[in-house]
Backbone as ProteinMPNN parsed JSONL, in Angstrom:
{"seq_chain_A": "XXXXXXXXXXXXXXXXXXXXXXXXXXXXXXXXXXXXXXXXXXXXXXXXXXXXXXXXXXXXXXXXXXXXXXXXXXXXXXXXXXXXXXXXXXXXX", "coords_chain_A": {"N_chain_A": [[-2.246, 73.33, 46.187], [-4.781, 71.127, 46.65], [-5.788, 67.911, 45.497], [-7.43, 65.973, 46.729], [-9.847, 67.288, 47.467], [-12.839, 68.652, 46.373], [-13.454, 70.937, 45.41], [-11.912, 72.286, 44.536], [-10.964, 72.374, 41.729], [-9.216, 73.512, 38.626], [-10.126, 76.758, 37.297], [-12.263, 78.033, 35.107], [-14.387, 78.916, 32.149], [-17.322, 77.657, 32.791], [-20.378, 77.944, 32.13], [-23.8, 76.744, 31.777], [-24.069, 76.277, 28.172], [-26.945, 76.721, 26.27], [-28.007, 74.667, 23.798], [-29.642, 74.593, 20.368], [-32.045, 71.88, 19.057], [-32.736, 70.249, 16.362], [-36.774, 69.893, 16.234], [-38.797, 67.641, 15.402], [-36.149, 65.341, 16.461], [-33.892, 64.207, 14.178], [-34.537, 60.808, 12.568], [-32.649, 57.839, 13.335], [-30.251, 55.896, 11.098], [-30.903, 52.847, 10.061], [-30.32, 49.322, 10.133], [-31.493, 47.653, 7.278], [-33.39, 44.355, 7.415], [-34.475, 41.864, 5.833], [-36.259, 38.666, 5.639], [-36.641, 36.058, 4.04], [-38.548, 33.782, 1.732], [-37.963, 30.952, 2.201], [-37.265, 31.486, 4.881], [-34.766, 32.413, 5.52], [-32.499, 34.869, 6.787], [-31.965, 38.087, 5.5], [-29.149, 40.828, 5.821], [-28.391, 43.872, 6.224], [-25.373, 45.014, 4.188], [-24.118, 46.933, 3.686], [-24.07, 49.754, 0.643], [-24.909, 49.9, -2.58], [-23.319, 51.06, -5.411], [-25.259, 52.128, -6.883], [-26.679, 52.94, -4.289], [-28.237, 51.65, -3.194], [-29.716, 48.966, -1.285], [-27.157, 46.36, 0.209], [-27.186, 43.236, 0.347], [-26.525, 40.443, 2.439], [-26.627, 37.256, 3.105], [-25.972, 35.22, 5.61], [-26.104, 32.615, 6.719], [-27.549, 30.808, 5.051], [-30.462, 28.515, 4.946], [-30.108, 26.331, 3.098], [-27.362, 24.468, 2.153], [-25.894, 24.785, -0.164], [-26.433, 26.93, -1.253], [-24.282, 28.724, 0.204], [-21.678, 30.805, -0.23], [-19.152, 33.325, -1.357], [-20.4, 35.086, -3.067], [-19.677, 37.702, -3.819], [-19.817, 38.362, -6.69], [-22.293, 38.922, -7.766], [-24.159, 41.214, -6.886], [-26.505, 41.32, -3.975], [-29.749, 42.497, -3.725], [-32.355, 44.391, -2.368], [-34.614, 44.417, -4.678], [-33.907, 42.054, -6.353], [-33.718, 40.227, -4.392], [-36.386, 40.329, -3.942], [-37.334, 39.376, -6.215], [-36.672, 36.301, -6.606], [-37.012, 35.152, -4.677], [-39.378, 35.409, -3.507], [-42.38, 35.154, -1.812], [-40.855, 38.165, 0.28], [-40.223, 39.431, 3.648], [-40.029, 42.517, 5.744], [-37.946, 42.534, 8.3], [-36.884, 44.555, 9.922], [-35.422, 47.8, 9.81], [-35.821, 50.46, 7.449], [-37.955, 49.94, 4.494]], "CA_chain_A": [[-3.465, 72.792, 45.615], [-5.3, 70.016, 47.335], [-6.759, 67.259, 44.991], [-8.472, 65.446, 47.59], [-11.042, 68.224, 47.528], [-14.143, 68.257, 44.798], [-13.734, 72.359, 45.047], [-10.466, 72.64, 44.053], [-10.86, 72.459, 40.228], [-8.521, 75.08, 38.161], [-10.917, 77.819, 37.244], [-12.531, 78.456, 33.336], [-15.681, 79.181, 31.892], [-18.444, 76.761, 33.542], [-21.303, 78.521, 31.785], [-24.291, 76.011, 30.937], [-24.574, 76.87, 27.211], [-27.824, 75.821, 25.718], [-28.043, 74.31, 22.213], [-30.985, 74.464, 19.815], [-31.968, 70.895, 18.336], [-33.836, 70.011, 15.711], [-37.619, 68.813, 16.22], [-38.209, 66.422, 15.736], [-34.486, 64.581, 15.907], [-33.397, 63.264, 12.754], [-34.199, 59.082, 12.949], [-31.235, 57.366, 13.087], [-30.585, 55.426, 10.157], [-31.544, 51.559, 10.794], [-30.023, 48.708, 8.676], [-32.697, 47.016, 6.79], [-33.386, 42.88, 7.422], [-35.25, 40.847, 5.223], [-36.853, 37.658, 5.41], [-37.569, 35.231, 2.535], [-40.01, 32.707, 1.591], [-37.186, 29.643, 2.882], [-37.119, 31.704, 6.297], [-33.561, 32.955, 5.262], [-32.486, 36.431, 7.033], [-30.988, 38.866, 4.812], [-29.467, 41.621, 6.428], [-27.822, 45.047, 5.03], [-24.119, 44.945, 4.741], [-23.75, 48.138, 2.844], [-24.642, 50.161, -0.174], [-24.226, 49.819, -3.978], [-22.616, 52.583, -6.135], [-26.348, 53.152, -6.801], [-27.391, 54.015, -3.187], [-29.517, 50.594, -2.536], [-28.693, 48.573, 0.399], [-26.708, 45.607, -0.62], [-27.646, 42.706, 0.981], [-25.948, 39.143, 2.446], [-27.43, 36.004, 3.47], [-24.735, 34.19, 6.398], [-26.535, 31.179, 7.016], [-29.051, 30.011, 4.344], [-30.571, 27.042, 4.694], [-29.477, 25.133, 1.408], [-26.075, 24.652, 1.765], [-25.414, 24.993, -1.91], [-26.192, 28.491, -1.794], [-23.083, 29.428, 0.727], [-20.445, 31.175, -1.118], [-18.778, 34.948, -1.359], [-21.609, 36.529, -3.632], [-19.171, 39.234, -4.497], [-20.234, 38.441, -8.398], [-23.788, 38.886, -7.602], [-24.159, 42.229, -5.523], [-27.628, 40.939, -4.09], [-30.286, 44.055, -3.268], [-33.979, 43.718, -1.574], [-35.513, 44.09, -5.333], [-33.315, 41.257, -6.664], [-34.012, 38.736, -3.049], [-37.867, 39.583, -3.68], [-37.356, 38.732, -7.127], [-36.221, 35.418, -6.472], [-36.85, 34.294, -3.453], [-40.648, 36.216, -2.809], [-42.731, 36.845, -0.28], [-40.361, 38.571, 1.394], [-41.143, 40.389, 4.805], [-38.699, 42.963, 6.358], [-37.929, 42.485, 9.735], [-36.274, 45.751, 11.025], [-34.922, 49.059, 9.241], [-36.609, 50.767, 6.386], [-37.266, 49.671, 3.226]], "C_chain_A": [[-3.707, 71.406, 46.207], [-6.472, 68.851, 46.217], [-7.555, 66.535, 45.582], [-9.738, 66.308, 47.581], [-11.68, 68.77, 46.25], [-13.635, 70.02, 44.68], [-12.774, 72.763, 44.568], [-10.135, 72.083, 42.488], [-9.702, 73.455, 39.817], [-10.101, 75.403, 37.194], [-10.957, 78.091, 35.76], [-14.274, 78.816, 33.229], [-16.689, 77.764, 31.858], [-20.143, 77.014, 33.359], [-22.521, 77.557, 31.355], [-24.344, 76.826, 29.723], [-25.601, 75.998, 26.372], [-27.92, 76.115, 24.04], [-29.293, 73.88, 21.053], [-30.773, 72.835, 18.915], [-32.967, 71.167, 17.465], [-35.184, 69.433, 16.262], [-38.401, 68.927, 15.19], [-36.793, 65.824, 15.25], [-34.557, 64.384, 14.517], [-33.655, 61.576, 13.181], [-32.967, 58.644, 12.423], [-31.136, 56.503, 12.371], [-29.937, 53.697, 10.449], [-31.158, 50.421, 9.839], [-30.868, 47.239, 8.545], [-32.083, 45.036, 6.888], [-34.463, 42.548, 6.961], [-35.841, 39.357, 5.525], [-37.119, 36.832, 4.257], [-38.533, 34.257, 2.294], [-39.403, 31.399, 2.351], [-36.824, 30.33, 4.522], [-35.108, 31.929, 6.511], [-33.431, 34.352, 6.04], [-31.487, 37.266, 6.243], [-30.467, 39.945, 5.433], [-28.397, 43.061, 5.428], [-26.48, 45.11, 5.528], [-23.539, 46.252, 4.435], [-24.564, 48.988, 1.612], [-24.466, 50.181, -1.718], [-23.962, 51.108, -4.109], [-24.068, 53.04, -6.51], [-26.991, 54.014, -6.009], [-28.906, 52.696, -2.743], [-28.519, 49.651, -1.659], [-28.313, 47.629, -0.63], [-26.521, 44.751, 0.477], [-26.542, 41.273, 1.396], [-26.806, 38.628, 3.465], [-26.015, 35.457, 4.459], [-25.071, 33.423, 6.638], [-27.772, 30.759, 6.285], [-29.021, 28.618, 5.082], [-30.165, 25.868, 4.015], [-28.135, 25.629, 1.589], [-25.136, 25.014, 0.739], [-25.348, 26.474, -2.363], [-24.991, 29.299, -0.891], [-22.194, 29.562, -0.246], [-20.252, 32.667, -0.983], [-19.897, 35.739, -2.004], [-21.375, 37.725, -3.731], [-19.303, 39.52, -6.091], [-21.569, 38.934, -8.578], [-24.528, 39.936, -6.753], [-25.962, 41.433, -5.49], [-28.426, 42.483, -3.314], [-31.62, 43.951, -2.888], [-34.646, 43.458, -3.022], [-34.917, 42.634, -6.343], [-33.609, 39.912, -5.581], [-35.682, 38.688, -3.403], [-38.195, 38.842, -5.154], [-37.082, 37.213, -7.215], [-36.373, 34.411, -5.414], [-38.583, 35.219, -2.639], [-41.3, 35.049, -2.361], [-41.824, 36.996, -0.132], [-41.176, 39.28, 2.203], [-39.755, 41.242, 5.002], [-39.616, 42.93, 8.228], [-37.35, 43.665, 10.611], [-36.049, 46.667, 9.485], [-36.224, 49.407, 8.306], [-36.579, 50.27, 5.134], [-38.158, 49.798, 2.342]], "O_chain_A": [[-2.78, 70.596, 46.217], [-7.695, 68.985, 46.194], [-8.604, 66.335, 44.969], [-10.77, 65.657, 47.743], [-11.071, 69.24, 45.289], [-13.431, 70.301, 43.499], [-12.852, 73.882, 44.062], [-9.122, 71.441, 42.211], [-9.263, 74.198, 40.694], [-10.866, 74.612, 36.643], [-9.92, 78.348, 35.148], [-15.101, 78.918, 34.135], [-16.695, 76.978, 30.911], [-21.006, 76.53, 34.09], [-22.346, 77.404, 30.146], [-24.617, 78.015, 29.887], [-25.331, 74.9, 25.883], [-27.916, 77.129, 23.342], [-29.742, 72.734, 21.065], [-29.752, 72.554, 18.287], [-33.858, 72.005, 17.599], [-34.982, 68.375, 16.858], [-38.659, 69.82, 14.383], [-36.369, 65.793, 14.094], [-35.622, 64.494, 13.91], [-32.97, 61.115, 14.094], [-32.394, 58.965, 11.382], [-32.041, 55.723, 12.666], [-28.831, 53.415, 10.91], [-31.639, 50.498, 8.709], [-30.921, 46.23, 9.249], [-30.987, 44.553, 6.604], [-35.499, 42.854, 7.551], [-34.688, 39.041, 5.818], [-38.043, 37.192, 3.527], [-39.443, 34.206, 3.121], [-40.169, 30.762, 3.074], [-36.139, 29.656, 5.291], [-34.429, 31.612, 7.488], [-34.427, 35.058, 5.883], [-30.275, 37.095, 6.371], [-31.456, 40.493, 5.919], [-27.913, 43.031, 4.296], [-26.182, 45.215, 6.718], [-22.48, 46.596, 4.96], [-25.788, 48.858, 1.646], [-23.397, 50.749, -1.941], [-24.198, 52.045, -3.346], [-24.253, 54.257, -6.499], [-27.563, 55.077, -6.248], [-30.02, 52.847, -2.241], [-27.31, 49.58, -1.438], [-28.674, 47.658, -1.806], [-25.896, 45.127, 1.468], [-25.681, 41.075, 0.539], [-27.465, 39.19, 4.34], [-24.972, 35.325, 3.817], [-24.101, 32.847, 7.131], [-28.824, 30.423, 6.828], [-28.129, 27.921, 5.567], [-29.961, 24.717, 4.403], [-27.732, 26.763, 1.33], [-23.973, 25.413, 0.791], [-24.707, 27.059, -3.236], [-24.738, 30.456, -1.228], [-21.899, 28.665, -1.036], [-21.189, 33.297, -0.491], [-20.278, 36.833, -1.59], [-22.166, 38.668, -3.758], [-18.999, 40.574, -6.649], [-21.878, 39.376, -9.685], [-25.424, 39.586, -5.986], [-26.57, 41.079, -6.5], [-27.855, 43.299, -2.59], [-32.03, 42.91, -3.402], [-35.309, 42.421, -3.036], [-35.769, 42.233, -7.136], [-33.696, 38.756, -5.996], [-36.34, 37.652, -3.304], [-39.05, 37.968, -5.299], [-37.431, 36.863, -8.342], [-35.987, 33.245, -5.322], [-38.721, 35.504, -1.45], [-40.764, 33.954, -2.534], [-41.222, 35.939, -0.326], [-42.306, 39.702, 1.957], [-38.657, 40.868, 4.59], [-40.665, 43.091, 8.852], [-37.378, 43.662, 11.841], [-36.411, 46.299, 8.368], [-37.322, 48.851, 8.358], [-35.509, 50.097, 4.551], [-37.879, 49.63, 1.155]]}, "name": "protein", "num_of_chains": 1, "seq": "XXXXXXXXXXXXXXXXXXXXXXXXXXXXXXXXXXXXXXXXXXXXXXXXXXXXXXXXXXXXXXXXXXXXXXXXXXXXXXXXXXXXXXXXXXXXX"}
């Protein structure tokens, strides 16, 4: 057997087999970013036990508000509550 040479594979089933997709794809699921009224970006870190995104802030503006915010799950209707307008900037929401 000569590996230098492209033709010299070992020998199996080489069959294209074609595969039915869905259309349209499925969209691929996109993780939601917020905006707030102080120009804060929220972005989605995860999901609560309810099934809503669950949100963190890594660089506010107001220093006072850095901290863990594991007491406080924060969630888009809780940031617009508090911190409205919001806008979203990417994913769905």
């Amino acid at each position: 057997m000569n590996i230098t040479l492209p033709t010299n594979f070992p020998s199996g089933d080489r069959r294209t087999v074609r595969v039915a997709l869905p259309t349209p794809l499925p969209a691929a699921p996109v993780a939601l970013v917020l905006v707030d009224c102080d120009g804060d970006v929220w972005r989605q870190a995860g999901v609560t036990p309810e099934g809503e995104p669950l949100m963190v802030c890594d660089t506010p503006q107001d220093p006072d508000e850095v901290g863990p915010g594991a007491s406080n799950p924060w969630t888009p209707t809780a940031i617009a509550a508090w911190f409205a307008p919001v806008r979203v900037l990417g994913g769905a929401a």
